[in-house]
Residue frames relative to the residue before (quaternion, step in Angstrom):
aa qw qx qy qz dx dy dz
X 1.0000 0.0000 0.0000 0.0000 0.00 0.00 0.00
X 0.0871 -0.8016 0.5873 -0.0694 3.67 -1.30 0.47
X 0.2443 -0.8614 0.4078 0.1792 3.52 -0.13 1.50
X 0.6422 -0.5353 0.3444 0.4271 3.40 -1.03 1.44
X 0.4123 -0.6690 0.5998 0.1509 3.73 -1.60 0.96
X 0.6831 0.4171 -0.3797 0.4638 3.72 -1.12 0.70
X 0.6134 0.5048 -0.4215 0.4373 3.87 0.90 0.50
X 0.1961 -0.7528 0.6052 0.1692 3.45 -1.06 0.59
X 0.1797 -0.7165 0.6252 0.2517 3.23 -0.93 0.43
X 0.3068 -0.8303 0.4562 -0.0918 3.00 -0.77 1.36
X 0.0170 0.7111 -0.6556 -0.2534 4.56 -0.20 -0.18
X 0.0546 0.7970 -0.6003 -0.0376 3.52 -1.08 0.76
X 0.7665 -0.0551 0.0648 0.6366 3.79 -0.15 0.54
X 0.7845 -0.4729 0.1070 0.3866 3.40 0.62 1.64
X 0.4238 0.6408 -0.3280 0.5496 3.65 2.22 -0.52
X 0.0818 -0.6460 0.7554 0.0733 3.68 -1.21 0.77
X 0.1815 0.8250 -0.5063 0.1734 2.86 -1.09 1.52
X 0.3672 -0.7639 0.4843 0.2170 3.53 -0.99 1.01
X 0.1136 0.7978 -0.5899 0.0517 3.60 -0.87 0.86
X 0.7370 -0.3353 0.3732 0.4529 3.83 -1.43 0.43
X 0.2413 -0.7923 0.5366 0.1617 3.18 -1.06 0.74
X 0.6500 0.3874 -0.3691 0.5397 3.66 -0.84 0.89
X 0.4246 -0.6911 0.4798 0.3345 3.61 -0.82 0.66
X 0.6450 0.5755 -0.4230 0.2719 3.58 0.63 -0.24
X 0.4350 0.7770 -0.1843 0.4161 3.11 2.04 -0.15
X 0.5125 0.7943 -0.2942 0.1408 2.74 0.77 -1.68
X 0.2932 0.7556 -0.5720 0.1265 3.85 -0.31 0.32
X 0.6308 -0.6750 0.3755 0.0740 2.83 -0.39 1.77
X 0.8007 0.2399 -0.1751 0.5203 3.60 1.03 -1.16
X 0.4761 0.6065 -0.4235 0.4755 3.68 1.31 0.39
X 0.6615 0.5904 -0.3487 0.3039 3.59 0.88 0.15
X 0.3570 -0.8796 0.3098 -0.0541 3.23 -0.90 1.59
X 0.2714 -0.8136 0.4923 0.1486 3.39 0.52 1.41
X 0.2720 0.7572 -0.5934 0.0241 3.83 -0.89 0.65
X 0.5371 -0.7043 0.4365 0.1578 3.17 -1.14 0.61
X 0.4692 -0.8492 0.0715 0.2317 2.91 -0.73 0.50
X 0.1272 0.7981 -0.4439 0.3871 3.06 0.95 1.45
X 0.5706 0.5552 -0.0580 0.6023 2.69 1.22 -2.25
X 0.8403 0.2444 -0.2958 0.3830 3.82 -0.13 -0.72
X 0.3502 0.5670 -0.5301 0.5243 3.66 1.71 0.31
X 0.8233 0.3927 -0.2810 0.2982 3.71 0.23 -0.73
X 0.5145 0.6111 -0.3076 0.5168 3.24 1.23 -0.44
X 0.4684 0.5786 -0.3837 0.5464 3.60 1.08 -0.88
X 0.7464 0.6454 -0.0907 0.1351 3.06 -0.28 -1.86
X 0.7359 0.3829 0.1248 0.5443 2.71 1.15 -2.10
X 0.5292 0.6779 -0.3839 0.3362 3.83 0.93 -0.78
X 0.8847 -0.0914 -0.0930 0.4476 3.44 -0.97 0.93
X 0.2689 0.4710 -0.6042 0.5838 3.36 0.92 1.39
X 0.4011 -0.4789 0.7360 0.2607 2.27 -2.68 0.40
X 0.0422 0.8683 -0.4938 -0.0230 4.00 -0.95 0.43
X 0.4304 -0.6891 0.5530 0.1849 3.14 -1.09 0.30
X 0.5559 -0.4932 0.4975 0.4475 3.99 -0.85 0.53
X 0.6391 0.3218 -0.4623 0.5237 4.25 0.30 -0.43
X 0.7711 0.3845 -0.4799 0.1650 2.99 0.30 -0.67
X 0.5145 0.4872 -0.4920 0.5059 4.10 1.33 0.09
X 0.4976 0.4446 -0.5895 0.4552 3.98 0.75 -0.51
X 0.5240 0.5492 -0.5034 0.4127 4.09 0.02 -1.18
X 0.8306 0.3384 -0.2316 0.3767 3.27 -0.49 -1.60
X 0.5696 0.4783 -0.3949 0.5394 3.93 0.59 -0.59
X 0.7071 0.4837 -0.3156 0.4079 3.87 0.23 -0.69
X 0.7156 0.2499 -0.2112 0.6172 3.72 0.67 -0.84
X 0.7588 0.2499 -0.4894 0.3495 3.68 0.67 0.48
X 0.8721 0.0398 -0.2677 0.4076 3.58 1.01 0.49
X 0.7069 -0.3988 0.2724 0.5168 3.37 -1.29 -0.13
X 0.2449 0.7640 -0.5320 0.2708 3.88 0.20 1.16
X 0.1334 -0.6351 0.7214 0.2416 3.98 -1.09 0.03
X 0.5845 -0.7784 0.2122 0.0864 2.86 -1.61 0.66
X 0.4269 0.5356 -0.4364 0.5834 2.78 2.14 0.95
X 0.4954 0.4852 -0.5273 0.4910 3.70 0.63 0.02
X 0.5687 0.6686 -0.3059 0.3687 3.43 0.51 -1.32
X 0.8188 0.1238 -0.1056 0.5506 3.62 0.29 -1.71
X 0.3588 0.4573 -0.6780 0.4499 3.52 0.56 1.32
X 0.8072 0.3974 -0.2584 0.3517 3.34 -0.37 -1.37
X 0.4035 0.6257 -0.4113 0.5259 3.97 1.79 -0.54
X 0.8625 0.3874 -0.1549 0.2862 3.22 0.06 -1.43
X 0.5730 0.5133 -0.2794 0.5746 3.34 2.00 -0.47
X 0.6240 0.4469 -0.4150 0.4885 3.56 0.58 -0.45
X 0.6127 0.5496 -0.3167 0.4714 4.03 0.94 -1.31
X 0.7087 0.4364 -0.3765 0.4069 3.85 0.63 -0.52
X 0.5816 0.6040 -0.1837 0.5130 3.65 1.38 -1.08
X 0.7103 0.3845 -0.1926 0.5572 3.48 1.06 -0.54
X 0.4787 0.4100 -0.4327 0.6446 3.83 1.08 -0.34
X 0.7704 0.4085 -0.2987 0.3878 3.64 -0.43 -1.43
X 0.8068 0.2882 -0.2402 0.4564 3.96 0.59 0.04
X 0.6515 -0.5596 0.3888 0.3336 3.64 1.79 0.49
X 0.6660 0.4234 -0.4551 0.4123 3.67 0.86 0.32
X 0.7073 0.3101 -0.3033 0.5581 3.68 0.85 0.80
């Protein structure tokens, strides 16, 4: 997998968020509120190729998580992100 190119991830008014890059972009409804789990991975994961273990990996050695909680919430965040174009 490989997250879609031209987003910034962005913190505005305490909100971490992932919008079009370039102002001419801008679309107002294309912004992507993520927390900050979600924006640990996105960090992480950006202009790589990857594999679902490989965000379970990174979620495990960065918090207190096992690794079936882990490759739920991996796999829930990876379906939400196909189904809205960010992979």
């Amino acid at each position: 997998m490989r997250l879609k190119e031209g987003y910034v991830l962005r913190t505005i008014c305490g909100e971490t968020i992932l919008s079009p890059e370039g102002l001419s972009k801008v679309d107002m409804s294309r912004i992507i509120s993520l927390n900050d789990t979600a924006a640990f991975l996105w960090k992480s994961l950006q202009d790589k190729d990857f594999t679902a273990q490989d965000a379970v990996d990174l979620l495990t050695g960065e918090y207190d998580v096992d690794e079936q909680t882990a490759a739920r919430d991996v796999d829930a965040l990876v379906a939400k992100w196909q189904e809205i174009g960010l992979i």
